[in-house]
C-alpha positions in Angstrom: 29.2 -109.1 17.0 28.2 -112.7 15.7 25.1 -114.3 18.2 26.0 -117.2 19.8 24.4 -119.4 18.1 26.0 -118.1 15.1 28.8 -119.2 16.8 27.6 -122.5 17.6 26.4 -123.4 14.4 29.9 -122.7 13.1 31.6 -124.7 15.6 29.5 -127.3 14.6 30.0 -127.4 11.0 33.2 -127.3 11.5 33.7 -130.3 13.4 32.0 -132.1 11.1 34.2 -130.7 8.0 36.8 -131.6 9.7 36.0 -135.6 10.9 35.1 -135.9 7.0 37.9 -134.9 5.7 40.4 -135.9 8.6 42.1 -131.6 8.8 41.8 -129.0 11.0 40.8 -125.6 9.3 42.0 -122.2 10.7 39.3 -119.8 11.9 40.8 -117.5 13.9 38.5 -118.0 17.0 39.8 -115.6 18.6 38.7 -112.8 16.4 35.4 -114.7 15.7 34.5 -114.0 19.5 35.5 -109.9 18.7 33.4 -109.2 15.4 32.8 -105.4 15.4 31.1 -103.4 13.2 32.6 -104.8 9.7 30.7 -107.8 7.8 33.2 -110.1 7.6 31.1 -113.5 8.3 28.6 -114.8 5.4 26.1 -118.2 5.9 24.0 -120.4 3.5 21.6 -122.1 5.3 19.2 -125.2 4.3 16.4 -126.0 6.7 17.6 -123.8 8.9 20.9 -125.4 9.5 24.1 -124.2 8.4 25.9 -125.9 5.5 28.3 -123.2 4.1 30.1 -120.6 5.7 33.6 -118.3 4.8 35.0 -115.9 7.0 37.4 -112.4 6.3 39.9 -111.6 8.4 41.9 -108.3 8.3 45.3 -108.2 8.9 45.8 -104.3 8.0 45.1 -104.0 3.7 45.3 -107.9 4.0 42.3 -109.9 4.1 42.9 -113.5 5.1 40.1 -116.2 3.8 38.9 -119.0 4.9 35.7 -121.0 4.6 34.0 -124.5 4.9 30.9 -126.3 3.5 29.0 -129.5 5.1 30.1 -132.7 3.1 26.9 -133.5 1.5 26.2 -130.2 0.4 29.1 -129.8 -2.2 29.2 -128.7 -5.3 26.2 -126.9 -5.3 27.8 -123.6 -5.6 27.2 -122.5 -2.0 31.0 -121.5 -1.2 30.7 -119.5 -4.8 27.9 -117.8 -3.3 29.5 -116.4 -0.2 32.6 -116.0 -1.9 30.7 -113.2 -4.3 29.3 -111.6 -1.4 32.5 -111.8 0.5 34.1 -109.9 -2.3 32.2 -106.5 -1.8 33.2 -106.6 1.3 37.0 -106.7 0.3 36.5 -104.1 -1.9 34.1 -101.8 0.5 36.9 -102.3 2.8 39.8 -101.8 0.5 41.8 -104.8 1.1 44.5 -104.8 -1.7 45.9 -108.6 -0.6 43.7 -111.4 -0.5 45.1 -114.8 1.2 43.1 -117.8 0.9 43.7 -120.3 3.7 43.2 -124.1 2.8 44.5 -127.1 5.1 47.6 -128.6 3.1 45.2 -131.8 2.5 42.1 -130.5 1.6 41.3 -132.0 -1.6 38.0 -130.2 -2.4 39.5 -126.6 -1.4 42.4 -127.4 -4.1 39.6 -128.3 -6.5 37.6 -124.7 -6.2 40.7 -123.1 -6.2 42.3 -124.8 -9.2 39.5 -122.7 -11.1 40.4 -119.2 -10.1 43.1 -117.0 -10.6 45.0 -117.7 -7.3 48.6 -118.5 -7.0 50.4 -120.4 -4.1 51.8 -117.9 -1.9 53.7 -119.9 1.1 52.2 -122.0 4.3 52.7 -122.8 7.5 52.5 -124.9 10.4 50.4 -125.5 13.4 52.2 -126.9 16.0 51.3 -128.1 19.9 53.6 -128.9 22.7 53.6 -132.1 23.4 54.1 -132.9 27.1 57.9 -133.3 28.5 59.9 -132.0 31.6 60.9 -128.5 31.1 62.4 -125.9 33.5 62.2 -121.9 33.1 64.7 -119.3 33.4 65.7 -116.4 35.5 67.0 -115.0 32.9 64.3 -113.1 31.5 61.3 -111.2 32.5 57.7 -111.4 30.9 55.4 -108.3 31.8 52.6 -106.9 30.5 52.3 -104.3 27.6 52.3 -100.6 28.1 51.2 -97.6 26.3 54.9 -96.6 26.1 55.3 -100.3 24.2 53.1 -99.1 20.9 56.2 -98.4 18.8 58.5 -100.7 19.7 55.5 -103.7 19.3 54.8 -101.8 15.2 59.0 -102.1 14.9 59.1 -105.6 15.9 56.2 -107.1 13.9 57.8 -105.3 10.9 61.4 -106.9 11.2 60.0 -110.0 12.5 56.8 -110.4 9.7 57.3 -107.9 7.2 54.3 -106.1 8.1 54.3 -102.8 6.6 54.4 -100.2 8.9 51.0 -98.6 9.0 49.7 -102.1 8.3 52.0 -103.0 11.5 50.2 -100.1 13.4 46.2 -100.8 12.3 46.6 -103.9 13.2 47.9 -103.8 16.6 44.9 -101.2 17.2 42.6 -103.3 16.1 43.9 -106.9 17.9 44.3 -104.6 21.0 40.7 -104.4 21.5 40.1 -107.9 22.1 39.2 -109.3 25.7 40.8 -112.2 25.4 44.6 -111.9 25.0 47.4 -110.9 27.0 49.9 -109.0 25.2 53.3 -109.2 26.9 56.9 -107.6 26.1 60.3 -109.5 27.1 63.1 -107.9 28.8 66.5 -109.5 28.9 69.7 -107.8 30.4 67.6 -104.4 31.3 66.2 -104.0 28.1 63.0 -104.7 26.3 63.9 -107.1 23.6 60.9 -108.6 22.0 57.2 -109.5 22.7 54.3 -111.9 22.2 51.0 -112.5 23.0 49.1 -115.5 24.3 45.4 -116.0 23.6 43.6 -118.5 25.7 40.3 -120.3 24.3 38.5 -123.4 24.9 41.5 -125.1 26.9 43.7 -123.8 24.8 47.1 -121.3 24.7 48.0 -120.2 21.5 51.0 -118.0 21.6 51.0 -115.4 18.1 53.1 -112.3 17.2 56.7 -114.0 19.2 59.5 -111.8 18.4 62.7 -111.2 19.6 64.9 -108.0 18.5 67.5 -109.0 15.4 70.4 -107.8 17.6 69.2 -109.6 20.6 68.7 -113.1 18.5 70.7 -116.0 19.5 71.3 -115.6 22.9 69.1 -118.0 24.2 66.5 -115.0 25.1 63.8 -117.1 22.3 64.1 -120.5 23.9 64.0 -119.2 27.5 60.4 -116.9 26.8 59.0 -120.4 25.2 59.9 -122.4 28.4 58.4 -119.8 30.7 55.2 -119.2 29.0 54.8 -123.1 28.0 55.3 -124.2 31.8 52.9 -121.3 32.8 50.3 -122.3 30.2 50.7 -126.3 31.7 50.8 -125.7 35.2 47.3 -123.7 34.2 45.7 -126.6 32.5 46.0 -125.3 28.7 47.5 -127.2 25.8 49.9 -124.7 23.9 49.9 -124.3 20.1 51.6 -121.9 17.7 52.0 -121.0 13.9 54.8 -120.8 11.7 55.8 -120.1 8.7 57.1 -123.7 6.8 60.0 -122.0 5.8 61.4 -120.5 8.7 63.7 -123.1 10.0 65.2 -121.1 12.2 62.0 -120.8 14.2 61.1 -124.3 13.5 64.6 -125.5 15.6 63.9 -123.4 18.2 59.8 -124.5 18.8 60.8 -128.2 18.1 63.8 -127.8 20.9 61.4 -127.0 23.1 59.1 -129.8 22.8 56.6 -128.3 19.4 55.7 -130.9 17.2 53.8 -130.0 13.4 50.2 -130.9 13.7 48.6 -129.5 10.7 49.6 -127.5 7.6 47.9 -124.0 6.1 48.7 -123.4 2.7 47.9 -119.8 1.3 46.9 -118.7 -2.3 47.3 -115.0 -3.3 45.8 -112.4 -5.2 46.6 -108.8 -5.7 44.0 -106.5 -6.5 44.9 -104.5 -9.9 
C-alpha cells in the first residue's frame, strides 16, 4: 500500500501538471488508495521532492499507463526512467496489452510517444453532470451486489466492454476488494438487468462498469438508473462524473440527456506484446 505521503506528493504534482498544461490526467484514484502487493507505482525524486512519476494499472492481462513529470524537469529522461522500470513489472506480471493514457491535449505526452512504437488505439471522454432539475423513477430498483451476482456481473462487462471472460472474472476479484465502492445490480420488471458501481472520493461520484442487458436495452431502464443514482449522489453533496468511450454515441445520447457534459478527453496508444 502507497504511504500517504506518497500519496500526497502525487496529488501534488499532479496539480501542478495539470495548471501548466491546462488537462486533467487520469489516475485512477481509486485504485491508488487500494495498492496491494504488486509494484505498480515508480518515483524520481530531486531534493527530495517528487518530479516524475507513472503508474500501472491492471485491468486483467491489460495494463493501463499513465504518468506525469513536473514542468521544469522535462526532458531530462526521467519518465524514460520509470518507464524502463515499469516494463519489468509488465512482464513479471505478464500483461500481454499495454494502453498508454495521455489527455487528448497533452503536447509533451504526444512528443515521447511519437518516438516509440505505439499506435492510437481509441479514447474517451470524461464527463460531469452539470446541475439541472431531474426527477427519479419507480420503475426500477438499485440494490446492492450479491455473491449469487458473480456471473451475471463477468457476462455483462463482456457484452457491454468486450472484456474477455477470464479477464472479465480477475478483474472483478480484484476491484471487489476495494473499500471504497459500492457495487450495485439493477432490476427492472422482476429481473436483474444490468449493474454499475459508484466510487466516491474527494467530493466526488464517479459511476464505472454501467451496463444494461442487450435484450433489456431501450426501454428507458439506462436513463432511469442515471436519474436515480445522479439525484442520490446530489442530494449527498458529490459532483458526478463518468467515462466513455468517444465512439459510443449511443451512450453519449443517453449521459448528455441526462444532463453529462464532455469535460476532458483520454486518448490511448497500444502495444501488443509479441
Amino acid at each position: 500500500m502507497l504511504k500517504e505521503s506518497q500519496l500526497i506528493a502525487i496529488k501534488q504534482l499532479q496539480k501542478e501538471c495539470e495548471k501548466a498544461d491546462n488537462i486533467q490526467l487520469k489516475l485512477n484514484w481509486e485504485m491508488l488508495r487500494e495498492r496491494e502487493g504488486r509494484k505498480m507505482d515508480f518515483f524520481h525524486e530531486v531534493n527530495g521532492e517528487l518530479v516524475a512519476y507513472l503508474a500501472l494499472f491492471g485491468f486483467g492481462t491489460t495494463v493501463e499507463v499513465c504518468g506525469m513529470v513536473k514542468p521544469k524537469e522535462r526532458r531530462k529522461g526521467y519518465f524514460t526512467k520509470l518507464w524502463q522500470e515499469a516494463l519489468v513489472s509488465i512482464e513479471q506480471y505478464d500483461f500481454s496489452t499495454q494502453l498508454l493514457n495521455t489527455p487528448s491535449s497533452s503536447t509533451s505526452a504526444k512528443e515521447w510517444l511519437s518516438s516509440r512504437s505505439y499506435s492510437y488505439a481509441f479514447s474517451e471522454y470524461q464527463m460531469r453532470w452539470l446541475e439541472q432539475p431531474i426527477e427519479a423513477s419507480d420503475d426500477v430498483l438499485i440494490r446492492k451486489t450479491k455473491p449469487s451476482d458473480a456471473n451475471l456481473e463477468v457476462k455483462l462487462d463482456v457484452l457491454a466492454f468486450g472484456m474477455d471472460e477470464d479477464d472479465a472474472r480477475t478483474h472483478l476479484e480484484r476491484i471487489k476488494e476495494r473499500h471504497d465502492e459500492q457495487f450495485l445490480m439493477i432490476e427492472a420488471d422482476n429481473r436483474t438487468v444490468g449493474k454499475l458501481r459508484v466510487n466516491r472520493i474527494d467530493g466526488e461520484a464517479w459511476i464505472y462498469g454501467f451496463a444494461i442487458l442487450p435484450e433489456f436495452q431501450g426501454r428507458g431502464y439506462g436513463r432511469k438508473v442515471l436519474r436515480n443514482i445522479v439525484k442520490s449522489e446530489h442530494e449527498a453533496g458529490n459532483q458526478i462524473c463518468l467515462e466513455v468511450e468517444a465512439k459510443n454515441a449511443r451512450a453519449l445520447i443517453l449521459y448528455e440527456s441526462v444532463g453529462f457534459v464532455k469535460v476532458q478527453g483520454q486518448d490511448y496508444y497500444k502495444k501488443n506484446r509479441n
